[in-house]
C-alpha positions as CSV (number, residue, x, y, z in Angstrom):
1,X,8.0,89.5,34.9
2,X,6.0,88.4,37.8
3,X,7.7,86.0,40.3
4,X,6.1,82.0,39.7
5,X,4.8,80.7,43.1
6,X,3.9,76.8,42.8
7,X,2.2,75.3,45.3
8,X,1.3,71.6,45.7
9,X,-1.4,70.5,48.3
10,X,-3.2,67.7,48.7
11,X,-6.4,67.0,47.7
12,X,-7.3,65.0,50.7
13,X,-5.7,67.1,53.7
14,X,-4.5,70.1,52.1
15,X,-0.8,68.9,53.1
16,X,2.4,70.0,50.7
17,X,2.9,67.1,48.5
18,X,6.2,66.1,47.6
19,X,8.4,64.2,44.6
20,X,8.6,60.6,44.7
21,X,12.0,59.5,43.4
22,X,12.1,56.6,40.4
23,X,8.2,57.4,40.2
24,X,6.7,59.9,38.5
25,X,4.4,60.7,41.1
26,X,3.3,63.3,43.9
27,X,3.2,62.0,47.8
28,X,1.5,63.1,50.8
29,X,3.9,62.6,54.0
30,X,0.6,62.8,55.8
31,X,-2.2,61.1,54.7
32,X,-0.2,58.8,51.9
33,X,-2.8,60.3,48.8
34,X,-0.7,59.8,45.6
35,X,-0.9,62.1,42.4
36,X,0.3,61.4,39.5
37,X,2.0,63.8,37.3
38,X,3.7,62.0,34.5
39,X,3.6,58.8,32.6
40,X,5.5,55.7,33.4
41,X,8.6,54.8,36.2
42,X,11.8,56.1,35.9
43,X,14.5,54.3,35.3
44,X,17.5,53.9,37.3
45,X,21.1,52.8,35.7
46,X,23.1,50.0,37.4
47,X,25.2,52.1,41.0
48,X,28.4,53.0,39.8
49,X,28.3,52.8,36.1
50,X,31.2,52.9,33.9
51,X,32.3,56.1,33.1
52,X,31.4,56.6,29.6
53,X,31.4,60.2,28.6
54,X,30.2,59.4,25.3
55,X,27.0,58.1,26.4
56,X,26.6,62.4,26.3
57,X,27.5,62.3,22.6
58,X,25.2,59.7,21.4
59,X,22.5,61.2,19.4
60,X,20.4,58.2,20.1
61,X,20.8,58.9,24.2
62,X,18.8,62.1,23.4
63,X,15.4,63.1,25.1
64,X,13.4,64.0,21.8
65,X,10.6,65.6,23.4
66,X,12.6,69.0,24.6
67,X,12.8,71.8,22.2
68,X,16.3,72.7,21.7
69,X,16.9,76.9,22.0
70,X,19.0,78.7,19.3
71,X,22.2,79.7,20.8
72,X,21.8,83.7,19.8
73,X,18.4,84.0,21.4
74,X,19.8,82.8,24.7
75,X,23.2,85.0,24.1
76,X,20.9,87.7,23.6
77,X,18.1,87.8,26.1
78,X,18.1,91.8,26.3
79,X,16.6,91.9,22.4
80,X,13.3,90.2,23.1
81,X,13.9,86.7,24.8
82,X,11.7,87.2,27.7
83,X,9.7,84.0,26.5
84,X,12.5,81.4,27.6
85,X,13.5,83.4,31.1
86,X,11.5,83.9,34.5
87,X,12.1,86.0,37.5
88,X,13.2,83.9,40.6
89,X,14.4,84.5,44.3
90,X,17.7,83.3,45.4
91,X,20.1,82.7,48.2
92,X,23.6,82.9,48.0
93,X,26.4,80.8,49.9
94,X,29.2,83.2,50.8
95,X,31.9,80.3,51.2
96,X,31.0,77.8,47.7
97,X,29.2,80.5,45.7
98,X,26.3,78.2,45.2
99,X,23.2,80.0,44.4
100,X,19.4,78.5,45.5
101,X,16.6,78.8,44.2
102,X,13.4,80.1,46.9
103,X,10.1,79.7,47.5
104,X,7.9,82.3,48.9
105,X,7.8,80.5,52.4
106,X,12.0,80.0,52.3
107,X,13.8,83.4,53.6
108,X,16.8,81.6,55.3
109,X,18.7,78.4,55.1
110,X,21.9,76.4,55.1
111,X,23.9,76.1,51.9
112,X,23.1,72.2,50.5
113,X,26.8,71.9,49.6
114,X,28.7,73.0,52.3
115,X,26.9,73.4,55.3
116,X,27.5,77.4,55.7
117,X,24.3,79.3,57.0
118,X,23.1,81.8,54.0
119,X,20.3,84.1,54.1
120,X,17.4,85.4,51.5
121,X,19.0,87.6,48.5
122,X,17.4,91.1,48.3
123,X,15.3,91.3,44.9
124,X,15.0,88.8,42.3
125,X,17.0,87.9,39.7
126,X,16.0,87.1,35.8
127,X,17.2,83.7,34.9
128,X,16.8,81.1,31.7
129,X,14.1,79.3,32.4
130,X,14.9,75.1,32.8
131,X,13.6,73.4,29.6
132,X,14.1,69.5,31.1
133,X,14.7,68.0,34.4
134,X,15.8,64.8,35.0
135,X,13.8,63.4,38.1
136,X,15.3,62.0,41.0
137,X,15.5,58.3,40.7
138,X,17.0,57.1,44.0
139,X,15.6,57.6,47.4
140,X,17.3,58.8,50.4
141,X,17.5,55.6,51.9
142,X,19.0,54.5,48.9
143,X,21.9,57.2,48.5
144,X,22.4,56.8,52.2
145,X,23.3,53.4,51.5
146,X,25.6,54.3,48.3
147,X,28.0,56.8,50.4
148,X,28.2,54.2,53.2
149,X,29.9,52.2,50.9
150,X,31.8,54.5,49.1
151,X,32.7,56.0,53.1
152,X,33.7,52.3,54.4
153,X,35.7,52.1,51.3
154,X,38.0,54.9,52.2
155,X,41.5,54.2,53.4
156,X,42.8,55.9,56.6
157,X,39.7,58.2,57.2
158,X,39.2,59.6,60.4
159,X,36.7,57.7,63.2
160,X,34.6,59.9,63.2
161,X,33.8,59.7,59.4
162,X,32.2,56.2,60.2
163,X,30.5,56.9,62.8
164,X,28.9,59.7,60.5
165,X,28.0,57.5,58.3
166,X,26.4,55.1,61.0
167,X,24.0,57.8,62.2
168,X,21.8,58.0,59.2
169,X,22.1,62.1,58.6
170,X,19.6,63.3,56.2
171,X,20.9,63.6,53.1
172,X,19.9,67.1,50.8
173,X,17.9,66.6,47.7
174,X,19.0,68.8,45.2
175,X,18.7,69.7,41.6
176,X,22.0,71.4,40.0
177,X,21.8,73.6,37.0
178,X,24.3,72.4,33.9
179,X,24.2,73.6,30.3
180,X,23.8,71.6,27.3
181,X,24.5,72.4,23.9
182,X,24.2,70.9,20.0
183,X,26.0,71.8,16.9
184,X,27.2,70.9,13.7
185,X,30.7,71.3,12.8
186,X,32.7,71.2,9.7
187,X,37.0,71.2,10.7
188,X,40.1,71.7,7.9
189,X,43.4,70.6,9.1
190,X,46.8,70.3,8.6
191,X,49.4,68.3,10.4
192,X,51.9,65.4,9.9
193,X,51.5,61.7,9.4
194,X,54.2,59.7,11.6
195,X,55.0,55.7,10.1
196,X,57.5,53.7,11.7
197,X,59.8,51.9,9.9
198,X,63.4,49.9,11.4
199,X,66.8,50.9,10.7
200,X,69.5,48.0,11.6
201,X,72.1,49.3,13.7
202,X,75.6,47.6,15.1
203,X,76.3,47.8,18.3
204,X,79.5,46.4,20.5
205,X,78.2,44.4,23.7
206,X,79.7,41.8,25.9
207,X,78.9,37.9,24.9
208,X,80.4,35.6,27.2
209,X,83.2,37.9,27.9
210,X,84.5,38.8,24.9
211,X,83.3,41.8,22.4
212,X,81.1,41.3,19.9
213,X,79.2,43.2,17.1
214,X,75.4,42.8,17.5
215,X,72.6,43.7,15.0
216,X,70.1,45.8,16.1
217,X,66.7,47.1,14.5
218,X,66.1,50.4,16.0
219,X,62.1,52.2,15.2
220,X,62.5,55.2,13.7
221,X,59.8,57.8,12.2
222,X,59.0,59.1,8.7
223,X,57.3,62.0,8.6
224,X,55.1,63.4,5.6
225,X,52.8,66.8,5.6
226,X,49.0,66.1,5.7
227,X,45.9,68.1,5.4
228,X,42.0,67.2,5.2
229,X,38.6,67.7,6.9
230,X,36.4,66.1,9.1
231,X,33.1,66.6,10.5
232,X,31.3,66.0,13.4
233,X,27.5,66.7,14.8
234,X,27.6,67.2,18.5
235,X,24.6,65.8,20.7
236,X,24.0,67.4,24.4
237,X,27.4,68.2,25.3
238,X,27.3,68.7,28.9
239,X,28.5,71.7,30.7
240,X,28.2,72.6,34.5
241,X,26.5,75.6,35.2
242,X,27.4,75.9,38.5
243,X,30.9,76.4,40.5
244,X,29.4,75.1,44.0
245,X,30.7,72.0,43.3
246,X,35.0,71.1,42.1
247,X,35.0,70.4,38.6
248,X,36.3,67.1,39.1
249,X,34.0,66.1,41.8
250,X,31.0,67.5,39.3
251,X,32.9,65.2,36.8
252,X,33.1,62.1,38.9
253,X,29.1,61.8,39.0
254,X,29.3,61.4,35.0
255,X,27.7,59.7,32.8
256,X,24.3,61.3,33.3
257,X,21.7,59.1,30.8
258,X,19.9,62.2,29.4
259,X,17.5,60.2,27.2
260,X,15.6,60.3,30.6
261,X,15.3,63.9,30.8
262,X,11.8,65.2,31.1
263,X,10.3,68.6,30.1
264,X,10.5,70.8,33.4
265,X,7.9,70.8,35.5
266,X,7.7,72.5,38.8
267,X,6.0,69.3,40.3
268,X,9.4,67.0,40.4
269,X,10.9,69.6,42.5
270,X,8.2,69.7,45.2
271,X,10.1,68.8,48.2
272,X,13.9,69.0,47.0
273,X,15.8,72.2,46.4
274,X,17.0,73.6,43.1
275,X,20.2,75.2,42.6
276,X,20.1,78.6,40.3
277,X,23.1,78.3,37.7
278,X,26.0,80.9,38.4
279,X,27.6,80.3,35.0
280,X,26.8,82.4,32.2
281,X,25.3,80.5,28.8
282,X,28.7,82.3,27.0
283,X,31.3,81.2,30.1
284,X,28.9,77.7,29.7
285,X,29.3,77.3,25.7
286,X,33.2,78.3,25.5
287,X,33.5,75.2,27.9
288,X,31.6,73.5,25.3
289,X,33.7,75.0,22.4
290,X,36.5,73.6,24.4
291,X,35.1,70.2,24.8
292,X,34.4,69.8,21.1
293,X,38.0,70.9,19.9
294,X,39.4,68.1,22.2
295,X,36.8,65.7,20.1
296,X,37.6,67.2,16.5
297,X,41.2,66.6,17.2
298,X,41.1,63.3,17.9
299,X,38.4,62.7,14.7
300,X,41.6,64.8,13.0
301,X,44.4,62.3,14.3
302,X,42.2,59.2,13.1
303,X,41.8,60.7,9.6
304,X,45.9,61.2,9.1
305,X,46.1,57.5,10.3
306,X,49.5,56.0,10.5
307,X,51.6,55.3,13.4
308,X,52.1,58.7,15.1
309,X,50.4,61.9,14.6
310,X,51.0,65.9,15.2
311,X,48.1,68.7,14.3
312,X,49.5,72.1,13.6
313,X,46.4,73.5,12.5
314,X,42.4,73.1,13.1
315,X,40.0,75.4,11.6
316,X,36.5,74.8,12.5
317,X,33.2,75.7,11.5
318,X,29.9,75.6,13.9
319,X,26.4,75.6,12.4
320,X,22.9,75.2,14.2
321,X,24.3,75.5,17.8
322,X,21.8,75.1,20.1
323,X,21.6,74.8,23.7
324,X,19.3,73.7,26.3
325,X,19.2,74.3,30.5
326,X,18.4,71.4,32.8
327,X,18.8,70.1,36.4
328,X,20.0,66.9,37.2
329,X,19.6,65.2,40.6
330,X,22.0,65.2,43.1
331,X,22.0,63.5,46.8
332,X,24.4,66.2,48.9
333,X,25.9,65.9,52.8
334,X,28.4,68.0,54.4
335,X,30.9,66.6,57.0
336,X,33.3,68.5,59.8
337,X,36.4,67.2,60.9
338,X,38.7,69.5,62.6
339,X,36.9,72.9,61.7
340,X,36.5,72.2,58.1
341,X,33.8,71.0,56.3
342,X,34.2,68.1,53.3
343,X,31.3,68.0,50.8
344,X,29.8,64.5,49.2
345,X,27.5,64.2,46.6
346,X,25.7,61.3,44.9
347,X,24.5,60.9,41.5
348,X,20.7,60.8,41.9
349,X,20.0,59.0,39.0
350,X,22.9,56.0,39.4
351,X,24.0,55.9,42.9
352,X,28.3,57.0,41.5
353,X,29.4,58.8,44.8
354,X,32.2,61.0,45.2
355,X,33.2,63.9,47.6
356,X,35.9,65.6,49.5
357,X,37.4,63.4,52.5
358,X,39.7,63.9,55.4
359,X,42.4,62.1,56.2
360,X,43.0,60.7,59.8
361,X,47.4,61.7,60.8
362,X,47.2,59.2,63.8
363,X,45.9,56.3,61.6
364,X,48.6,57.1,59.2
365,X,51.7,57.4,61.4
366,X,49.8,54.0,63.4
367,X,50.0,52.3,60.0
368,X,53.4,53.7,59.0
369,X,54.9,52.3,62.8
370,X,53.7,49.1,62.0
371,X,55.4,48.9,58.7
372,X,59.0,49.9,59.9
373,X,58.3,47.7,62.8
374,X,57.5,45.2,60.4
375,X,60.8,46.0,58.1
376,X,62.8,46.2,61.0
377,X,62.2,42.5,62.1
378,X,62.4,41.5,58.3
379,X,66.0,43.4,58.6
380,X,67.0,41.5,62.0
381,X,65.4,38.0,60.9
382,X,67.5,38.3,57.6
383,X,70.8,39.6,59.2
384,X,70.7,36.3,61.6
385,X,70.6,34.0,58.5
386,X,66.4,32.8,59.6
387,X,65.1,34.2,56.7
């Protein structure tokens, strides 16, 4: 399959036009001509929402316009699935893995994540295409501003990291790949149902000096055998598709409102860059598999009810899996201290910042002088009968 080249001019100067985040529109840095290229605003959730993972499950969070993809067709793209996959150049970071998607006018960078130069794969690479993208909704101004919070915020970080933040450093707009996948699920169990009841014990304790015998109730637990079945539809459980990022730092953007997602269009990524996923759709829907068992095993303890619970056994049954790929925005910078580079990213689409951060020694051994001064006088003050 032929390599896809999309190119975005303007129709007044001929310029590159580029995204406009929480618009659905195209702008020219040059001559300011506007294009649209999708109806209505996006909308951005309140900076630093709670995290509620289930806004992932909820069926009613779901963008209803993208076409869900059978899971075998996507397991099986040598047997004739060449309608859902493109042929794309990428570069490759040699220290975070992370894998970029090119253009024809890219043939060497720096890695969005981590700062390390990379240069231009040789060939291309057959890839599932995207089927939604969810556009960028804050500017760079505006996750600037949301990781100089977050920075000043940081306990015994290192000078240096302020003064970073101070500067204004550009800020990489990027789209990372993640995995999303539906299915129905039918579970059998068997396990144990755990009520408490009270047993009154005597015990021998001291009541104004003499011995006396004391009543007690002490909990104890009655345990029966159980067995049943529930059921559960999953809606767009979310799986990173990409290792660039830590698993908990990719987990501390969450939630991600995916009712927002759009069908992919080249267009919203004019002028960011898009990350190529690096985890297979099998490694991606195990991860899923994994994520549902946690869910069916709490549906199971709710079903056996009682006190306290145990599962021995879960035997589940999946029907219509699908899956989906999409990108989601994300606001990357890269900071050295001390030879090493620390990585922080913010949500594009809510403004939740998280990242890797150094930690300043001198600040900490100034802080910890301070507080054995400070116990030392407390010591001394206490000793000489003044406090």
């Amino acid at each position: 399959m032929a390599e896809m080249e999309h190119r975005f001019p303007c129709a007044q100067c001929g310029a590159s036009l580029r995204f406009q985040p929480g618009q659905q529109v195209l702008v020219c840095d040059y001559c300011g001509h506007r294009q649209d290229i999708g109806p209505g605003r996006s909308r951005a959730p309140g900076r630093q929402p709670s995290k509620d993972a289930t806004l992932q499950w909820d069926a009613s969070h779901k963008a209803p316009q993208l076409v869900e993809i059978p899971l075998d067709k996507g397991l099986h793209l040598d047997t004739g699935s060449a309608d859902i996959t493109q042929t794309v150049r990428t570069l490759s970071c040699p220290n975070c893995g992370a894998r970029v998607d090119l253009d024809d006018d890219h043939h060497a960078s720096r890695c969005p994540f981590c700062a390390t130069p990379v240069v231009t794969d040789t060939g291309a690479t057959r890839r599932i295409k995207p089927q939604g993208v969810l556009p960028f909704v804050l500017t760079e101004v505006q996750a600037r501003d949301a990781m100089k919070d977050w920075l000043g915020s940081l306990w015994f970080a290192p000078s240096g990291l302020t003064a970073y933040a101070r500067k204004d450093r550009r800020l990489t707009g990027i789209y990372s790949p993640f995995w999303t996948f539906d299915a129905r699920s039918r579970s059998r169990y068997r396990g144990q149902r755990g009520d408490t009841y009270y047993e009154t014990v005597y015990v021998t304790q001291q009541v104004n000096g003499r011995s006396q015998r004391v009543a007690r109730q002490v909990p104890k637990i009655r345990w029966r055998p159980v067995s049943g079945q529930v059921a559960r539809d999953f809606n767009d459980v979310l799986v990173p598709a990409s290792t660039a990022l830590p698993a908990a730092m990719t987990q501390a953007l969450m939630p991600w409102d995916l009712a927002q997602l759009a069908d992919y269009r080249p267009a919203f990524l004019s002028g960011f860059e898009a990350e190529g996923y690096t985890t297979p759709l099998a490694h991606g829907h195990q991860a899923a598999r994994g994520q549902m068992a946690q869910v069916i095993a709490s549906d199971a303890r709710r079903d056996i009810g009682g006190d306290h619970q145990r599962i021995d056994a879960v035997d589940s049954d999946f029907s219509a899996e699908t899956f989906k790929h999409v990108l989601l925005p994300i606001w990357t910078a890269a900071y050295r201290y001390n030879g090493k580079s620390y990585r922080f990213v913010v949500n594009g689409q809510s403004g939740r910042v998280t990242g890797e951060r150094p930690w300043s020694v001198w600040k900490i051994a100034a802080a910890a002088f301070v507080a054995l001064v400070a116990l030392a006088v407390f010591m001394y003050l206490a000793n000489s009968g003044q406090v």
